[in-house]
C-alpha positions as CSV (number, residue, x, y, z in Angstrom):
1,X,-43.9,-7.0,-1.0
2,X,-40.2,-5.5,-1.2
3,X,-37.3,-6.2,1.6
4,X,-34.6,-3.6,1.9
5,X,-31.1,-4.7,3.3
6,X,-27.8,-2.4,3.5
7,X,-24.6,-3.2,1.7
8,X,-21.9,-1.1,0.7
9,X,-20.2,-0.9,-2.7
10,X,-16.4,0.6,-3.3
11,X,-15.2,4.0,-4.7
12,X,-11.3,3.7,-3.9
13,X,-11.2,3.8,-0.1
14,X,-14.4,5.5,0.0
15,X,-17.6,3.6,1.4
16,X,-20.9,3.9,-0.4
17,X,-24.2,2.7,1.0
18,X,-26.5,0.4,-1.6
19,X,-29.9,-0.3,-0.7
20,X,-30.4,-4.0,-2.1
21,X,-34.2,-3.7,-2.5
22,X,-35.7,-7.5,-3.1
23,X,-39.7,-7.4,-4.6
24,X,-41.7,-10.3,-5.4
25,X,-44.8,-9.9,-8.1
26,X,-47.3,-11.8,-10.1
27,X,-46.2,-12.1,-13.4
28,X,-44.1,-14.8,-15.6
29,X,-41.4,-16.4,-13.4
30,X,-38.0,-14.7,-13.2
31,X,-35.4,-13.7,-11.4
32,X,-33.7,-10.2,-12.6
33,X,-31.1,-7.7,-10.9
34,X,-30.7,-3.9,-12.3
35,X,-28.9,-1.2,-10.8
36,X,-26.0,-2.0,-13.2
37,X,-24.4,-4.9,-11.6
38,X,-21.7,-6.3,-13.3
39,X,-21.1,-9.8,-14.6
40,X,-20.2,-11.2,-10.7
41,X,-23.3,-9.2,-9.0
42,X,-25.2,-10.6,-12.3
43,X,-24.4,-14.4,-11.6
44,X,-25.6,-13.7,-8.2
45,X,-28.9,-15.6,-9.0
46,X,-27.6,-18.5,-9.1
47,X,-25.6,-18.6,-6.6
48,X,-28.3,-17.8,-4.3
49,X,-30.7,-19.9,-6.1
50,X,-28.5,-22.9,-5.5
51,X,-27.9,-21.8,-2.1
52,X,-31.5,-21.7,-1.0
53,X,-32.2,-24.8,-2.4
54,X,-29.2,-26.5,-0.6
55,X,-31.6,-25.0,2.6
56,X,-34.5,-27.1,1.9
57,X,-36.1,-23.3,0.7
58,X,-37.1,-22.8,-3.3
59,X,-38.4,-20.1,-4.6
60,X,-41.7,-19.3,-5.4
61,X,-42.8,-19.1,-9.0
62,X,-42.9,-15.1,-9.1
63,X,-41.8,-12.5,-11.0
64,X,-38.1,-11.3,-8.3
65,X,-36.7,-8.1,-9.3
66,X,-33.7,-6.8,-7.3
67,X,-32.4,-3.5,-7.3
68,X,-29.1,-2.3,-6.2
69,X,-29.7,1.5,-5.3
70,X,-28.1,3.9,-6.5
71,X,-29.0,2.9,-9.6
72,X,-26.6,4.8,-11.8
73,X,-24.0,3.6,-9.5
74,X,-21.7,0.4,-10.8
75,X,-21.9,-2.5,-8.8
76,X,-18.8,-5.1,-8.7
77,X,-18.2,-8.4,-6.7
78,X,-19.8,-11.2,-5.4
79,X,-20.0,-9.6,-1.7
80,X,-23.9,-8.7,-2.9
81,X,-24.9,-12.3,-2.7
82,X,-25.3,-12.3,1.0
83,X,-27.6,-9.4,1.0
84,X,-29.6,-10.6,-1.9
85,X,-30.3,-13.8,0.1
86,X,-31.5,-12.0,3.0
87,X,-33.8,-10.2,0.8
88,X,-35.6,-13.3,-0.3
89,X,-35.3,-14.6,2.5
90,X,-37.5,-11.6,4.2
91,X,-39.7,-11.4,1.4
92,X,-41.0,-15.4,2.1
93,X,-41.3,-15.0,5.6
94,X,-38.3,-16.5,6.5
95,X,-37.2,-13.8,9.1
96,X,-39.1,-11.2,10.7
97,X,-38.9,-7.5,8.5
98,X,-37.0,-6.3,11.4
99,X,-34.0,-8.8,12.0
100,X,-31.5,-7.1,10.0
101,X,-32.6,-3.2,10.1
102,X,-29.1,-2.1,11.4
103,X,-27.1,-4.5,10.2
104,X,-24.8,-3.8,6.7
105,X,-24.4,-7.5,5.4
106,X,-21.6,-8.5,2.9
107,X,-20.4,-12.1,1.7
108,X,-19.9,-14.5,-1.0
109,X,-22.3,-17.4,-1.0
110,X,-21.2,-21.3,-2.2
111,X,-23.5,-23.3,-3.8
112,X,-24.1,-25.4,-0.7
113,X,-24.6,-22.4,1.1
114,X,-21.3,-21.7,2.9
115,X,-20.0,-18.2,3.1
116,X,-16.8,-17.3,1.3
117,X,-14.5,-14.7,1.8
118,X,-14.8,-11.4,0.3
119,X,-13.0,-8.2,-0.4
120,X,-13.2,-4.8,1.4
121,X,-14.2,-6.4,5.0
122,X,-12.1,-3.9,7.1
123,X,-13.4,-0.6,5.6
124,X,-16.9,-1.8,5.1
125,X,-17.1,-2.3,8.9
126,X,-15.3,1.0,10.0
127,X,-18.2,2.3,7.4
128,X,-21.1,0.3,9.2
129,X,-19.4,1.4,12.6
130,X,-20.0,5.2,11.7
131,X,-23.5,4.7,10.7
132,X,-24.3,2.8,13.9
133,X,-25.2,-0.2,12.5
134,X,-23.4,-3.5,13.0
135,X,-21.9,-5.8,10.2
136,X,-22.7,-9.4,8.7
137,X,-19.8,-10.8,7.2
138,X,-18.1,-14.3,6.0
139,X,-16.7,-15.9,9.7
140,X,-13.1,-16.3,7.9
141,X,-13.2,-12.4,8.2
142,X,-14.6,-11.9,11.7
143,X,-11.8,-11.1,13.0
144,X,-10.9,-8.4,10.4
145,X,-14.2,-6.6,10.9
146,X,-13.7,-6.6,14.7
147,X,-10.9,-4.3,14.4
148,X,-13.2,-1.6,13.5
149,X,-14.2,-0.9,16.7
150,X,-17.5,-0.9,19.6
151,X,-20.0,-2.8,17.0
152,X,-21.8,-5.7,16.7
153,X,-20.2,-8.6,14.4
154,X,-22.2,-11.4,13.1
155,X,-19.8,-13.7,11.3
156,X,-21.8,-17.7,10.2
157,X,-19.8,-19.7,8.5
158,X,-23.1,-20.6,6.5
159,X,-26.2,-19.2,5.3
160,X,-28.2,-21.4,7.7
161,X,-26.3,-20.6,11.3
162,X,-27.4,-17.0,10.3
163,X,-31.3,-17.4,10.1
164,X,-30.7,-19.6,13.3
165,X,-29.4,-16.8,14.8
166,X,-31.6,-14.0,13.7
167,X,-34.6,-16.5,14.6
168,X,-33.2,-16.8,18.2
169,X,-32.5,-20.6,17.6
170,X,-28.7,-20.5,17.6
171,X,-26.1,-18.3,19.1
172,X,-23.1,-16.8,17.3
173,X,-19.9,-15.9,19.5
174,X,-18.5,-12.5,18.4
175,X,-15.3,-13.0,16.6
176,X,-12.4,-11.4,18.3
177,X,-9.9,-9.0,16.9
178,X,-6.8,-11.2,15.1
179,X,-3.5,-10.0,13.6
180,X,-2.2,-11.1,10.6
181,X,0.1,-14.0,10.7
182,X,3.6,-12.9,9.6
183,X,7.2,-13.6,9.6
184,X,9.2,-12.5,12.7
185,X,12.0,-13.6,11.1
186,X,14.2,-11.3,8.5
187,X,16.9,-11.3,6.4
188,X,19.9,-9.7,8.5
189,X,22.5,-7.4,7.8
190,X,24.9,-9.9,9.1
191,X,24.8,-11.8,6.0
192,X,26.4,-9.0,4.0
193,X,30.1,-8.0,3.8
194,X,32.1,-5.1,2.8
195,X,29.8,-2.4,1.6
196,X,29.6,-0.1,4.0
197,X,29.0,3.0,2.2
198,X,26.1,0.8,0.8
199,X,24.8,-0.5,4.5
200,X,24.5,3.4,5.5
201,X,22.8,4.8,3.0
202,X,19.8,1.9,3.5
203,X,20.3,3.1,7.6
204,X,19.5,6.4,6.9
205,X,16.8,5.7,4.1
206,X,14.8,3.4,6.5
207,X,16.0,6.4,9.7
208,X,14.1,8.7,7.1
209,X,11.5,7.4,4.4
210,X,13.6,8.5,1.6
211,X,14.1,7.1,-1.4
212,X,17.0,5.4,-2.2
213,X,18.8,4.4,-5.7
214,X,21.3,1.6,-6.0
215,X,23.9,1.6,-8.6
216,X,26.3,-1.6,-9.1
217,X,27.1,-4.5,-11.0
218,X,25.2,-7.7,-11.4
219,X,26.3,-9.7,-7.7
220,X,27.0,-6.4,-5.8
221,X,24.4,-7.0,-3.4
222,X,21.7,-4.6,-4.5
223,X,18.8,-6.7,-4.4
224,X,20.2,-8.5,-0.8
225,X,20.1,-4.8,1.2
226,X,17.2,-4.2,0.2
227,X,15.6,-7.3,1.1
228,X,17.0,-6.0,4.6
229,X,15.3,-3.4,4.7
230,X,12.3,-4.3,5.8
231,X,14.1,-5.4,9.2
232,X,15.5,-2.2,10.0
233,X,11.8,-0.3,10.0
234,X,10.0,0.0,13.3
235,X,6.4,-1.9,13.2
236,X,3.1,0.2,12.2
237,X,1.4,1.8,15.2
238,X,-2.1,1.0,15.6
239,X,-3.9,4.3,13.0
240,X,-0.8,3.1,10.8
241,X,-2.1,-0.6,10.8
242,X,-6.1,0.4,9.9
243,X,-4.8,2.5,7.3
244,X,-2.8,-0.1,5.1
245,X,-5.1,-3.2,6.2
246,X,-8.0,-1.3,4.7
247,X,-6.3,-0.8,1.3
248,X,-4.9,-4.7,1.3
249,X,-8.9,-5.4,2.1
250,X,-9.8,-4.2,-0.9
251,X,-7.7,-5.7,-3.0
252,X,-8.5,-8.8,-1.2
253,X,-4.9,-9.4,-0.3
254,X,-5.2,-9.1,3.8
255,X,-3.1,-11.8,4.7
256,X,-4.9,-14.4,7.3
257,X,-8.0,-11.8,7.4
258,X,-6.1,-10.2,10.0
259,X,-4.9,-6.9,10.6
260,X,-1.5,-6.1,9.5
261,X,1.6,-5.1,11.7
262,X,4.7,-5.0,9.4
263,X,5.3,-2.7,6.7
264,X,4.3,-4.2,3.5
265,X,7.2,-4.3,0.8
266,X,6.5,-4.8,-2.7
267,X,8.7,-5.3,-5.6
268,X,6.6,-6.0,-8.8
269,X,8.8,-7.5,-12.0
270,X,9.9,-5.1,-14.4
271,X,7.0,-6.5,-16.7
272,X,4.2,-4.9,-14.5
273,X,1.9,-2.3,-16.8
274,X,0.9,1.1,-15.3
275,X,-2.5,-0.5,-14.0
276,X,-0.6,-2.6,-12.1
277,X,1.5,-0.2,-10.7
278,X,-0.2,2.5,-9.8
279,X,-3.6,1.5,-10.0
280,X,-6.2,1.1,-12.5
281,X,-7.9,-1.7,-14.8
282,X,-12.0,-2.4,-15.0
283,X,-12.5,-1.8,-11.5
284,X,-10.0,1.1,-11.3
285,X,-8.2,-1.3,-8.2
286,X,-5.0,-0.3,-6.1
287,X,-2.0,-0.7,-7.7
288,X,1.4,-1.8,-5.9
289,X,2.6,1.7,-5.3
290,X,-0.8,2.0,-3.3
291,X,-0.2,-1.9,-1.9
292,X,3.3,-0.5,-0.3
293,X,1.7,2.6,1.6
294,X,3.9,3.3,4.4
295,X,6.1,0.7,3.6
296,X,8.7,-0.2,0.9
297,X,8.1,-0.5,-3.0
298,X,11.3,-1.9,-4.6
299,X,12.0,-1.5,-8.2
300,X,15.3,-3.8,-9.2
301,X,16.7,-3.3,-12.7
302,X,14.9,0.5,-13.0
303,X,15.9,0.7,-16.6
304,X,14.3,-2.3,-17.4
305,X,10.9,-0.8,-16.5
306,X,8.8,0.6,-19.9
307,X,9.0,4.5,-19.5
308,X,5.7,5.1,-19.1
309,X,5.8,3.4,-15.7
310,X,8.2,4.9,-14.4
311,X,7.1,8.7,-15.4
312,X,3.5,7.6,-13.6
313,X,5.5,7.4,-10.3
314,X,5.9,10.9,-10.4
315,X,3.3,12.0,-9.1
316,X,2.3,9.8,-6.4
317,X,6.4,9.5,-4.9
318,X,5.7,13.7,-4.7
319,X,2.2,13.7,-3.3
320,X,1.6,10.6,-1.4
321,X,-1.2,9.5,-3.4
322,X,-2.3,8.2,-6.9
323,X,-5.7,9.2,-8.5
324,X,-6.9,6.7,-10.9
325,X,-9.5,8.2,-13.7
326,X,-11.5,6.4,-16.1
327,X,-14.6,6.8,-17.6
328,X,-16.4,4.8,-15.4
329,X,-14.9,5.9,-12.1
330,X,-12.3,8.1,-10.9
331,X,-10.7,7.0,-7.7
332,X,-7.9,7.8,-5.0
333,X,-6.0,5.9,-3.2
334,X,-3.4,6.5,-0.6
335,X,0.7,6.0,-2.0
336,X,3.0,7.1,0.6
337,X,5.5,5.4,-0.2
338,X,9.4,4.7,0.4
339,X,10.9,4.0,-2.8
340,X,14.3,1.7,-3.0
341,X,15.2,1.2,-6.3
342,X,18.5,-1.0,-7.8
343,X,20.2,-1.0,-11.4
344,X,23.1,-1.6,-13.3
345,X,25.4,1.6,-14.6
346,X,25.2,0.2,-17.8
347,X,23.2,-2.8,-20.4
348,X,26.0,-4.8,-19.5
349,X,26.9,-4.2,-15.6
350,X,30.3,-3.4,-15.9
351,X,31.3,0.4,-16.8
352,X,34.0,0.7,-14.3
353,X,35.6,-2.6,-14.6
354,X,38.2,-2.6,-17.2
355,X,38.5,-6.3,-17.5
356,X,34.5,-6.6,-18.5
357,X,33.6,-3.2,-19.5
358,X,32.1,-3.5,-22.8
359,X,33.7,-1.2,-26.4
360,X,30.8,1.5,-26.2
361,X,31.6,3.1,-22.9
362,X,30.8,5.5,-21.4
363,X,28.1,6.2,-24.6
364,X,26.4,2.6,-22.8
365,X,25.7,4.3,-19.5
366,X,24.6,7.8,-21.2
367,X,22.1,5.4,-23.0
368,X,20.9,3.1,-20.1
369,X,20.2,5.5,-17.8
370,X,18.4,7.8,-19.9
371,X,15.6,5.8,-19.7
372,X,15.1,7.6,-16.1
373,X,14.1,10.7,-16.7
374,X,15.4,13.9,-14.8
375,X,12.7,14.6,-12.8
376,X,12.6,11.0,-11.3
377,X,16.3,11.5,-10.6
378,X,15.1,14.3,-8.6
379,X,12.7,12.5,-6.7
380,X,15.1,10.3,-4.9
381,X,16.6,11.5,-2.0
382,X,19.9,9.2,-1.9
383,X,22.2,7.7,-4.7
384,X,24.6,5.2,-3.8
385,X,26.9,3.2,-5.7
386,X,27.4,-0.6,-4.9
387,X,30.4,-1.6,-5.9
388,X,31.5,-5.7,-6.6
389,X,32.5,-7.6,-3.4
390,X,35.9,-8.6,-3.8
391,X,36.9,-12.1,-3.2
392,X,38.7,-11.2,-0.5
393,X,36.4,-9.7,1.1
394,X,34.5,-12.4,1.4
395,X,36.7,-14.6,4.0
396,X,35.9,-12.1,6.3
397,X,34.3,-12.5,9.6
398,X,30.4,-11.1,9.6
399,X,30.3,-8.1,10.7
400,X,30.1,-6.3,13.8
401,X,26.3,-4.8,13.5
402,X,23.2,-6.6,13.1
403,X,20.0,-5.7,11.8
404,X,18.3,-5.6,15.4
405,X,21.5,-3.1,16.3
406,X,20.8,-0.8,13.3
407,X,17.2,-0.7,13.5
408,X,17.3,0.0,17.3
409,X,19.0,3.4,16.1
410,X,16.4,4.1,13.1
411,X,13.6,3.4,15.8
412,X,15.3,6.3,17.9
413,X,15.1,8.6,14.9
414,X,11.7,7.4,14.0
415,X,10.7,8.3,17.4
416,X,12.5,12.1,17.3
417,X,10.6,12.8,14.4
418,X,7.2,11.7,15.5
419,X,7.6,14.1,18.4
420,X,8.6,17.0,16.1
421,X,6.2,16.9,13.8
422,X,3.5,15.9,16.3
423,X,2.2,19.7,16.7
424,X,2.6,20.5,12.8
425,X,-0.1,21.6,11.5
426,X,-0.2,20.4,7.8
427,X,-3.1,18.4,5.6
428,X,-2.1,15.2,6.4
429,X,0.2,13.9,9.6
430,X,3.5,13.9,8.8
431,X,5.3,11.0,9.9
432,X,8.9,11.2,9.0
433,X,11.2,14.0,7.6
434,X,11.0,12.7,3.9
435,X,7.5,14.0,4.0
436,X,8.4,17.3,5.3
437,X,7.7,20.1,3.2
438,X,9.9,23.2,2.1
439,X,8.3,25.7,4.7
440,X,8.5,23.2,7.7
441,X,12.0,22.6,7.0
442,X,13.0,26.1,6.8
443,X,12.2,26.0,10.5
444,X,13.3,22.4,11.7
445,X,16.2,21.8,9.6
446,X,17.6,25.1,9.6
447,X,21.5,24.4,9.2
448,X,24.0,26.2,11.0
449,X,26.0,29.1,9.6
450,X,29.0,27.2,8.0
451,X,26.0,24.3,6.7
452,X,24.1,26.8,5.0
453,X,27.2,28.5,3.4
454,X,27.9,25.6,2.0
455,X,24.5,24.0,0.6
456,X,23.8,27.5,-1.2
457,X,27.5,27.0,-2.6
458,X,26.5,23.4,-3.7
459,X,23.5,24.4,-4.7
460,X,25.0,26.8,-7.1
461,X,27.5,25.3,-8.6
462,X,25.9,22.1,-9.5
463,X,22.2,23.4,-10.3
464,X,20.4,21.8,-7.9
465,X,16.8,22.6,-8.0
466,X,14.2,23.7,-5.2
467,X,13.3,20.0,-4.7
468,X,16.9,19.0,-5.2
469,X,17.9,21.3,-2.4
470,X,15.0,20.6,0.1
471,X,16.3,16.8,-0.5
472,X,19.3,17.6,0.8
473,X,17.7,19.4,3.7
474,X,15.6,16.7,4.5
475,X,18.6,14.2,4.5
476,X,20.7,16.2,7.0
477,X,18.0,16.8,9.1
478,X,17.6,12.7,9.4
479,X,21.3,12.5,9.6
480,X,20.8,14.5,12.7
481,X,18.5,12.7,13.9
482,X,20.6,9.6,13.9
483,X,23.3,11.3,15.9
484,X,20.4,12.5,18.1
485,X,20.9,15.9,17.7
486,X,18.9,18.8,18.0
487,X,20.8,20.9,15.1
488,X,21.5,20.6,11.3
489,X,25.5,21.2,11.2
490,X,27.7,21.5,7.9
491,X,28.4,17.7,8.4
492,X,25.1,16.6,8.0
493,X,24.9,19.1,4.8
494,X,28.1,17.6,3.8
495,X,27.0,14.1,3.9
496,X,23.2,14.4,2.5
497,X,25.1,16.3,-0.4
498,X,27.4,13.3,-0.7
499,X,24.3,11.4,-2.0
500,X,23.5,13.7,-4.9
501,X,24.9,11.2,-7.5
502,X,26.3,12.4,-10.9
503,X,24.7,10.6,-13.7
504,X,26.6,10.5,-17.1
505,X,26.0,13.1,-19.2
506,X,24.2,15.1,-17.1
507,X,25.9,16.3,-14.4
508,X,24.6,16.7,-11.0
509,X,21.3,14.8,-10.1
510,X,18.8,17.8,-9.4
511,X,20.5,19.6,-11.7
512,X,17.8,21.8,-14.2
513,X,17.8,20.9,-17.9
């Protein structure tokens, strides 16, 4: 006799259907999975074994063979346990053939039978919901699978409430849709004086989605406004929320099993490998410039970062995703991301103080920031020096603005630009102006006469490339958007051009080679 019961394995964010096929034959007791599982879906057997048994249920001396179809497909994680079960479980009789036919069942069993928490929930039950099936799942991630939508949630806590229900014996309540618990509370902008030049640039960065690169001293503050930033960007709306909750449930990094309202921000150690950071390893998973779509991925000490991390940014800050190939799989995941990013001018911090600047200037800075190349220069949109705090400064009273102050005005902008770009008819939605692209601005961020004058001027004399000069477009056009006007004016040009930071040695940011 064979069983059949629906799972799901992971390709990236894609959804795949397995068939988990359960037969039980004469022949020499054993207990075998194929369909090349990996070392968790391997160890399943005893898991379930040891579960069953824990049910007053062993199995019978037979040859089992289970079969995860596709078989040519690989097969990771310990979600396949659950289904497996249920196999077995239909195969002795346990439950009627039919209980489960539309049901997609995924979860971790304990060796007492409990269900544990697995990865991939969310997506797996947006999957189920277009399939018009419904969705077994650990009840720790109820909640997270009821988010999906109009379908039908079973969530036990154990093994044994589920044949109870399917056998009519027990009833389980459908779980109801939770958020993620998270701070409400951020770091304000109150807590930082002087810097003013500083505290504007991170306004119009969060106003735009653009990248931003600070350059200071060690104690200038760097790391603090960007920790603020976070408070200054407007919540996700509800497509926003699905979208980065899905890629956090596959990692298995959905905080609380609930979905997720506030913009993630990440800011791995200058240590992390490129696997880490844009995705890859065994199972080809999301890296943290996939973990920070739609929100913030902060890089302090950029230098410090091996080069070959840095140049695999490249591609994803430019396209707004990151594909992952390896022998075994080849991936994509979503990386639309805002990237902040602090450093020092030189190895030692202190190029423009004469007190601490060390013998080898200005051949210290040429060095240290060579180790950015040119073409992730021109990738960020805004370069701002931070200079030190000076002691007096800070006897000061706090400042005037607050975080809630400053991000009511990005809000504002946000909003402007959601409406704009609402009717654009491009790939993907566009969502703020630093994913606008050349020929859109052409026709939104058009400057006027005496703006355009002077950005083909700039443009000229310091070299700046396409990209470099759509930048500066984009910038303006945000800067606008902050005033809450309607037109790009030679202000705006003058001020996004402001940003376009020289770097040692090279001249102008942007600049061609």
């Amino acid at each position: 006799m064979t069983a059949r019961v629906s799972s799901v394995a992971f390709q990236g964010i894609e959804v795949v259907d397995v068939d988990v096929q359960v037969q039980m034959g004469g022949g020499l007791p054993a207990f075998t999975v194929v369909g090349l599982p990996d070392k968790a879906v391997a160890e399943s057997r005893e898991r379930v074994r040891a579960a069953l048994n824990a049910l007053g249920l062993a199995l019978p001396p037979k040859r089992i063979t289970v079969n995860l179809s596709p078989a040519d497909l690989l097969k990771e994680g310990s979600h396949f346990d659950l289904p497996i079960a249920l196999g077995l479980l239909l195969t002795m009789d346990v439950l009627p053939q039919d209980a489960i036919a539309d049901f997609v069942a995924l979860g971790e069993l304990a060796l007492d039978g409990a269900l544990a928490p697995v990865s991939g929930v969310l997506p797996a039950a947006i999957h189920a919901l277009a399939g018009e099936r419904g969705l077994i799942c650990p009840a720790a991630q109820g909640g997270e699978a009821a988010w999906a939508g109009d379908l039908t949630v079973l969530a036990p806590g154990d093994l044994l409430a589920l044949i109870n229900h399917l056998k009519g014996t027990q009833l389980l309540n459908p779980p109801e849709a939770k958020l993620a618990i998270e701070s409400a509370h951020h770091a304000d902008m109150l807590d930082i004086k002087g810097q003013e030049t500083a505290k504007r640039a991170v306004e119009i960065a969060a106003a735009g989605g653009h990248n931003l690169l600070m350059v200071g001293p060690p104690g200038a503050g760097k790391s603090m406004l960007a920790a603020r930033l976070p408070g200054l960007l407007p919540s996700l709306d509800p497509s926003e929320a699905l979208e980065v909750s899905m890629i956090h449930s596959l990692a298995g990094e959905l905080a609380d099993q609930g979905l997720m309202r506030q913009r993630p921000f990440r800011d791995p150690h200058h240590s992390a490998s490129v696997a880490a950071l844009v995705g890859g390893g065994l199972r080809a998973r999301p890296g943290e410039v996939s973990l920070a779509h739609l929100g913030v991925l902060f890089l302090d000490e950029l230098p410090e970062f091996p080069r070959a991390v840095l140049e695999a940014l490249r591609q994803p800050l430019e396209t707004g995703r990151t594909t992952v190939a390896r022998a075994n799989a080849h991936v994509t995941y979503p990386a639309r991301v805002q990237l902040v990013a602090a450093m020092n001018p030189c190895r030692c911090g202190y190029l423009d103080d004469p007190a601490q600047a060390c013998s080898r200037a200005p051949r210290c800075a040429v060095d240290y920031q060579s180790r950015i190349s040119g073409p992730l220069f021109d990738r960020i949109d805004l370069h701002v020096d931070v200079p030190a705090v000076r002691p007096a400064d800070l006897s000061l009273p706090p400042p005037a603005e607050s975080s809630a102050d400053i991000a009511a005005r990005v809000t504002a902008a946000r909003d402007r630009q959601r409406v704009r770009y609402a009717d654009a008819r491009t790939e993907t939605p566009i969502r703020t102006n630093a994913e606008a692209d050349g020929r859109l601005l052409e026709r939104v961020a058009a400057p006027d006469p005496e703006g355009r004058r002077l950005l083909t001027e700039a443009a000229e004399r310091l070299r700046i490339t396409a990209r470099g000069y759509h930048r500066v477009l984009r910038v303006a056009r945000t800067l606008a958007d902050l005033e809450g006007g309607e037109g790009v004016r030679r202000i705006h040009i003058a001020e996004a051009l402001s940003y376009r930071r020289l770097v040692p040695g090279r001249g102008a940011v942007g600049m061609g080679s």
